[in-house]
N, C-alpha and C positions, 0 to 999 in steps of 0.2 A: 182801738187805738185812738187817741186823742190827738188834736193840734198839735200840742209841745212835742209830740214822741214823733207828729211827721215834717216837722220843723227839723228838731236835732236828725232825723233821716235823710234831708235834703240838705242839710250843712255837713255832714259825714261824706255824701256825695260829691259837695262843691269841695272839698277835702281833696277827694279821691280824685277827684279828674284836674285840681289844679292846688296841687301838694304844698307848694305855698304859702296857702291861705290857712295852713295847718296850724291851732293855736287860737285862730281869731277868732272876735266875740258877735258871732252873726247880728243882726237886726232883722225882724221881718218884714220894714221898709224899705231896705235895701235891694238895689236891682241885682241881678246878676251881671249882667254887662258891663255894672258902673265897679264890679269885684274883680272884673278883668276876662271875664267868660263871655268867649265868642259866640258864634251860632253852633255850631259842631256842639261846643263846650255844654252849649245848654240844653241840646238838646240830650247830650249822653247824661247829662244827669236829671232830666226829666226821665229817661228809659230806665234809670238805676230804680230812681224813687218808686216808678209806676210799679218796676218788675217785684223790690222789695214789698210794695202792699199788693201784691198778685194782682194790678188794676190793669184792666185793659181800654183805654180812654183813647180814642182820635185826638191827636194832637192841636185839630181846628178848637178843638173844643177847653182848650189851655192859652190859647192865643192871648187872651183878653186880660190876664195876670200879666199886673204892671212890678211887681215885687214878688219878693221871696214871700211875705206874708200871702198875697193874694194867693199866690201858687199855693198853699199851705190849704189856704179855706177851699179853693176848687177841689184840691185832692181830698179832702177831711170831705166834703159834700159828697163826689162820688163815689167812695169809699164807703159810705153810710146808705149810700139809693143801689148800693152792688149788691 
């Protein structure tokens, strides 16, 4: 699995937990909180994303993802050293 394919997996998510946003044209710059997703919000579609690539990651260790992009490269990295 590649970047683009865990990208559009974590915009299907941000979809799924805030329906909404259904239609819109993600960026990988974009935060999630500035897209209207609370803590709860981010965290359930962190748990979607992970569950979908069977990752099992300490959430300390996602902290540091200031964007949707970031988040993208941490999951693409651990997904690749699993």
């Amino acid at each position: 699995m590649n970047k683009e394919d865990i990208f559009a997996l974590v915009a299907r998510h941000v979809c799924e937990v805030i329906p909404e946003l259904e239609g819109y044209a993600f960026k990988p710059s974009e935060r999630l909180a500035d897209l209207g997703a609370n803590s709860v919000d981010r965290a359930e579609i962190v748990a979607l994303t992970m569950e979908a690539l069977s990752l099992q990651v300490p959430r300390v260790e996602l902290f540091g993802a200031k964007n949707i992009g970031e988040l993208v490269d941490v999951l693409y990295e651990k997904l690749r050293s699993a």
